[in-house]
DRENDREN-325071 format. One record per residue (C-alpha): x negated, y, z negated; residue in one letter. Coordinates in steps of 0.001 Angstrom, whole numbers, padded with zeros to 6 digits, always signed. Layout:
! DRENDREN-325071
XYZa...
! end
This chain:
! DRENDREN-325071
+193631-027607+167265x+190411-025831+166936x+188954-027637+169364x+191416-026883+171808x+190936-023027+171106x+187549-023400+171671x+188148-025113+175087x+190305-022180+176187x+188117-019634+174511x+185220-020950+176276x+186829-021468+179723x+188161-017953+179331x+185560-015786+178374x+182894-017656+181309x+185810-017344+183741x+185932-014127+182974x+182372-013087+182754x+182223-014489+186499x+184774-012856+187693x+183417-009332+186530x+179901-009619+187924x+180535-011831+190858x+181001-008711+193444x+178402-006972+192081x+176186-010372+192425x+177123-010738+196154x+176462-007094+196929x+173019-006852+195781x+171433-010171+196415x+168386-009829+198861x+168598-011036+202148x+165912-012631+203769x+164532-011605+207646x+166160-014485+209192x+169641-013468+207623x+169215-009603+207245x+166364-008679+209260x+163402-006333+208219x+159468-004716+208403x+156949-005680+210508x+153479-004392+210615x+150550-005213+213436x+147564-004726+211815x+143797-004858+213712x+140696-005758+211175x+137539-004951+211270x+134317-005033+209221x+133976-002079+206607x+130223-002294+206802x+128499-001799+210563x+126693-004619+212073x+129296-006935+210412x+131638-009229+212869x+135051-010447+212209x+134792-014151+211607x+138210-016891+211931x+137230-017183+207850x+137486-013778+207031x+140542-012533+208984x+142447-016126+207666x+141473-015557+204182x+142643-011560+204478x+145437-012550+205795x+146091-014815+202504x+145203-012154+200390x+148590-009945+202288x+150562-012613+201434x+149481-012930+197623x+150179-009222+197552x+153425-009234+199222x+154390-012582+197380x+153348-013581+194149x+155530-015666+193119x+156821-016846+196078x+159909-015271+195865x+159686-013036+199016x+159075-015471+201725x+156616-012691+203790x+155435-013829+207395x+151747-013543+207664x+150420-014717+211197x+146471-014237+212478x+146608-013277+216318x+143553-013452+218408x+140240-012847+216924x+141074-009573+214822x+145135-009270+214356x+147171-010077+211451x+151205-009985+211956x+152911-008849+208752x+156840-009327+208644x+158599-008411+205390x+162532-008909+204668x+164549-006209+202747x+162004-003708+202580x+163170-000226+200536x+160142+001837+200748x+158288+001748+204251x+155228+003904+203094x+154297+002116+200239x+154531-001356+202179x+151735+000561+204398x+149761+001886+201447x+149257-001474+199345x+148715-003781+202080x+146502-002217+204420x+143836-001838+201650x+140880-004181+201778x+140481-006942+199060x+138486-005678+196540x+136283-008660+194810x+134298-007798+191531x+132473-009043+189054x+132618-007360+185844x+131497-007227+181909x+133311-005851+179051x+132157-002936+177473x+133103-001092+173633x+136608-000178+173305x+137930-003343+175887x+140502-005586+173854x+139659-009522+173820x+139895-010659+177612x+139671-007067+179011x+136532-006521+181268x+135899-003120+182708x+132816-002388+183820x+132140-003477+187669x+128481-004928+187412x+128971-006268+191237x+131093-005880+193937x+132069-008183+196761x+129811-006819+199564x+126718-007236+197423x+126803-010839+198128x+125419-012726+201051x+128061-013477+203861x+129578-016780+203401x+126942-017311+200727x+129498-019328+198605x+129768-022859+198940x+131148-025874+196864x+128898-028414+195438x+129976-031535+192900x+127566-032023+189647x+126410-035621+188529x+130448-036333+187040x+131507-035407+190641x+132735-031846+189082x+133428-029419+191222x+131044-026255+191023x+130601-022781+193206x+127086-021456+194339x+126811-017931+195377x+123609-015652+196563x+123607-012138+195688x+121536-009505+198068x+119446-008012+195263x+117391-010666+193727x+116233-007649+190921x+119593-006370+190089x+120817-009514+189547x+118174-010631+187483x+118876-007474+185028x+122541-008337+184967x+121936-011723+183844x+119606-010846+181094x+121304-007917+179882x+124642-010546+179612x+123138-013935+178668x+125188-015754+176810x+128224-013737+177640x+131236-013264+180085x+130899-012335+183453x+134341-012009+184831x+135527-012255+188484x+138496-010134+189967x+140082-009339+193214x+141496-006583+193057x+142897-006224+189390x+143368-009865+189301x+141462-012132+186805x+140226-015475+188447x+137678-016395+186343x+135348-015795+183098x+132083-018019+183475x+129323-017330+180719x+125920-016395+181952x+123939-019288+180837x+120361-017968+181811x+118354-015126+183439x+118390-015706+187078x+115673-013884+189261x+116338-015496+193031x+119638-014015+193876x+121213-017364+193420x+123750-019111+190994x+125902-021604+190064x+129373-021249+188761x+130890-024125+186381x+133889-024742+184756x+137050-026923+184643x+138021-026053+188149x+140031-028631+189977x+138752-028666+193774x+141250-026727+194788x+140522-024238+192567x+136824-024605+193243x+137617-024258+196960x+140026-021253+196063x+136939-019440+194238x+135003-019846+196810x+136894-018783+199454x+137644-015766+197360x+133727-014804+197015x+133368-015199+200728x+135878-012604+201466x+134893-010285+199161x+131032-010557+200598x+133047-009871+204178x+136004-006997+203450x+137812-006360+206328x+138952-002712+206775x+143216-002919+208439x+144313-000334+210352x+147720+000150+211440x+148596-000817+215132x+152363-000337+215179x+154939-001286+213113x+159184-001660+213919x+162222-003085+212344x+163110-006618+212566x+166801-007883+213562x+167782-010784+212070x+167064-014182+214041x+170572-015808+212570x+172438-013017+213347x+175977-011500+211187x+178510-013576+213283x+176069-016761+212532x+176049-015841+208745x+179921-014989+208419x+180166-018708+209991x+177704-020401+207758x+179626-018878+204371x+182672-019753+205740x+181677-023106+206479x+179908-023222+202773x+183387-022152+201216x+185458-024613+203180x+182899-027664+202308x+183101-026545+198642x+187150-026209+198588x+186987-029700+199988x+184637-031342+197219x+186521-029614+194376x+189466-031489+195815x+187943-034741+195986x+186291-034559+192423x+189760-033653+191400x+191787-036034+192986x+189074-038646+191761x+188745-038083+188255x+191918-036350+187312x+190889-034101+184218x+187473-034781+184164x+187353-033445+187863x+189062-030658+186749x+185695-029667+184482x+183581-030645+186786x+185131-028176+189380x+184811-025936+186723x+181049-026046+186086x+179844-026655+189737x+181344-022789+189998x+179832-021936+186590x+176334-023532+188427x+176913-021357+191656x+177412-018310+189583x+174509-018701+187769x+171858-019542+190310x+172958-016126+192247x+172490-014203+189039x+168922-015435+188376x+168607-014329+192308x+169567-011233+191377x+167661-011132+188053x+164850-012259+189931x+165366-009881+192534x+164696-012832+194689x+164957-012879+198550x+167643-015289+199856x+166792-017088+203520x+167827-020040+205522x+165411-022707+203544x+166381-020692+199984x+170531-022065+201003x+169031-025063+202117x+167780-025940+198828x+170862-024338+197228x+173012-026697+198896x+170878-029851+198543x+171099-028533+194588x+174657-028416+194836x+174661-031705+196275x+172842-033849+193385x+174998-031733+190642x+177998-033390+192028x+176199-036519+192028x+175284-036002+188455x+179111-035484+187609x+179811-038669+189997x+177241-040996+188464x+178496-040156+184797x+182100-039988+185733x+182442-043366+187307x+180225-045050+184230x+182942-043944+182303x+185274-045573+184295x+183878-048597+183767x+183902-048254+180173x+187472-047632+180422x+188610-050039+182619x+186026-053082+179833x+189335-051942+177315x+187255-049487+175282x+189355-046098+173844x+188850-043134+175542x+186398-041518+172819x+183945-044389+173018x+184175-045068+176907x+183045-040982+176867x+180534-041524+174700x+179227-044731+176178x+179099-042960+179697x+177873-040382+178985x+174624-042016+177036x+174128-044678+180019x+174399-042550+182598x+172175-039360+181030x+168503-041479+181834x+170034-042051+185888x+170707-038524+185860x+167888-036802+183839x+165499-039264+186016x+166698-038226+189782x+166375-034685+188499x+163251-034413+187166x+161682-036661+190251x+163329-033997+192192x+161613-031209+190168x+158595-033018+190195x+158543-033385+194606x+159583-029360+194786x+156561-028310+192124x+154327-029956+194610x+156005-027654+197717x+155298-024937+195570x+151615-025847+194817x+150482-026503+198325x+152960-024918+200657x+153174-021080+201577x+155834-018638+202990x+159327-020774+203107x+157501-023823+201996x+157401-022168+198163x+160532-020319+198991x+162442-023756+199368x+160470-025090+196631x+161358-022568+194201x+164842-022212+194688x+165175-026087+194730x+163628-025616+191096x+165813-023254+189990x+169160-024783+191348x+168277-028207+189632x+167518-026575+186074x+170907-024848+186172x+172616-027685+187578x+171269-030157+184279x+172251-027131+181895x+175544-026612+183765x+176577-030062+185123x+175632-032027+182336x+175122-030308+178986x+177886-027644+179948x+179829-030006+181414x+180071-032683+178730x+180225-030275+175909x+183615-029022+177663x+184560-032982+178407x+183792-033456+174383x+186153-030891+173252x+188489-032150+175429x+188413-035599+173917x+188101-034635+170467x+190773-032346+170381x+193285-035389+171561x+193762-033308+175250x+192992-036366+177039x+194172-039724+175558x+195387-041962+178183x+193234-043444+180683x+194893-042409+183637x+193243-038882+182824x+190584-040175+184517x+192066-041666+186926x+192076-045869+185694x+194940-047081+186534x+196755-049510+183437x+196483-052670+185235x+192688-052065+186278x+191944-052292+182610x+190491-055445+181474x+191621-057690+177874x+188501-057318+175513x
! end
């Protein structure tokens, strides 16, 4: 009997909590360019020192640098595009405040290197020693040691200002930002007097190429002034969108039906959950304040997709069990245990493929990637832990006892 309370208890008060928020989840998710339009900003660059030039390096890599601002965590999915020789196309999607948009990205990336001084906690460095056009343009390069590390030379202008830095700091931290970002702490390991040195470390290539890139576009600022800037319709369109949800809704109504019709009881919780899985991936959108695009419900579907084939998979092992003459208790517990490793496995290859999107890709690339992430953690918490704790209670409490609750027939079941 306590079980059973539980069951309804449980079933209520989630039903319920979903129910209460679920408007206010809808209303304020973020909608992406493609879905609700947005900002766009033409910028033109040019060198903040005269006698400089505008190289394809520098204007790619400042271009980066807009989209690490406007996109940290990949969660915004900004358009950055180079255009000609000296343009950079900036296209944002449910942009609130126009004028700051303009202030923070327009301003050159500011590289530094700096030391700590008294009164700077452990990790804190705030005095700028160097800054980014004191080195020689495209003075940074990549080189490999004799265990085929990866390592970064640079060349400073001043050969004698740099050879007081290092001596005043030997043997201590000389830390390199851009803008108010820490990339890296190498120790000065000796006094350097030609203007040239040699940054080591446990840098992967990437990250050695990363570095580098990084010092050459702090030696090379650009300065980005504003061309023009307009609003942005969305390329999907409302009448497209109203269609796609409706079509979403529809294709859901339909697999609920199925799982139901299926797997009897069992379909029933697993109905249950796939909505408890929906509701939960839009709050962590809105949590998140995540921005919500064509590839983000592309990976929200696909997510969708596998947590009915987790439900599936597990379901129809139980069967099995069932239909070998075992009792309903120990054909749950059975299916469960064989079928967690097939599940776990295709969801953490899964999570494994979209960590690499995230790593290398950019834009809707991490977008997809992230989302993908997110929808297959919720989907093991809700589709199989969630789900089977529900299925448990169910079992335990004597609610299901036949095996027709799960839709084996009597004469499919074998003698032991």
């Amino acid at each position: 009997m306590k079980r059973a309370i539980s069951f309804i208890l449980v079933v209520l008060v989630t039903a319920g909590v979903m129910a209460f928020t679920s408007p206010g989840l809808l209303n304020n998710i973020r909608l992406g360019l493609d879905l609700k339009g947005g900002f766009e900003i033409l910028y033109e660059a040019e060198p903040l020192e005269a006698g400089q030039e505008v190289t394809r390096e520098s204007l790619t890599q400042t271009a980066k640098s807009l989209e690490q601002r406007a996109n940290a965590l990949g969660t915004s999915e900004p358009e950055v595009t180079t255009e000609g020789s000296n343009r950079i196309r900036l296209k944002l999607a449910g942009v609130t405040d126009e004028t700051e948009v303009r202030s923070k990205m327009k301003e050159p990336a500011v590289l530094t290197f700096r030391s700590a001084q008294d009164g700077d906690e452990p990790g804190e460095y705030s005095k700028i020693e160097l800054r980014g056009n004191e080195f020689v343009e495209n003075g940074a390069s990549v080189v490999f040691g004799s265990l085929n590390e990866p390592m970064v030379d640079i060349q400073v202008k001043d050969k004698e200002k740099f050879a007081e830095i290092t001596e005043r700091l030997q043997g201590q931290e000389l830390a390199i930002y851009l803008d108010d970002e820490l990339l890296s702490a190498p120790i000065v390991q000796q006094v350097l007097t030609d203007g040239k040195a040699q940054i080591t470390g446990s840098y992967t290539r990437e990250e050695a190429n990363q570095l580098r890139d990084t010092i050459n576009l702090g030696a090379l600022p650009l300065k980005l002034t504003e061309k023009y800037s307009q609003s942005v319709g969305a390329s999907l369109g409302q009448l497209s969108l109203e269609q796609t949800i409706k079509a979403g809704i529809v294709a859901s109504v339909f697999i609920l039906i199925f799982m139901i019709a299926l797997y009897r009881i069992p379909g029933i919780v697993a109905s249950f959950c796939l909505i408890v899985h929906t509701w939960l991936v839009l709050l962590i959108f809105y949590w998140g304040d995540f921005v919500l695009t064509l590839p983000g419900i592309a990976a929200f579907i696909l997510g969708i997709g596998m947590a009915v084939d987790a439900n599936i998979i597990t379901y129809e092992r139980i069967k099995e069990e069932l239909r070998s003459g075992k009792s309903v208790m120990s054909a749950v517990k059975s299916g469960e245990r064989i079928s967690f490793r097939t599940v776990m496995d295709s969801n953490v290859t899964t999570i494994i493929a979209a960590g690499v999107m995230f790593w290398l890709g950019t834009g809707a690339v991490r977008g997809f990637a992230i989302v993908l992430i997110i929808d297959i953690v919720t989907s093991i918490l809700t589709n199989i832990f969630f789900s089977r704790f529900l299925l448990n209670l169910l079992v335990k409490a004597k609610l299901i006892k036949k095996p027709s609750y799960f839709g084996v027939k009597e004469s499919e079941i074998r003698a032991l």
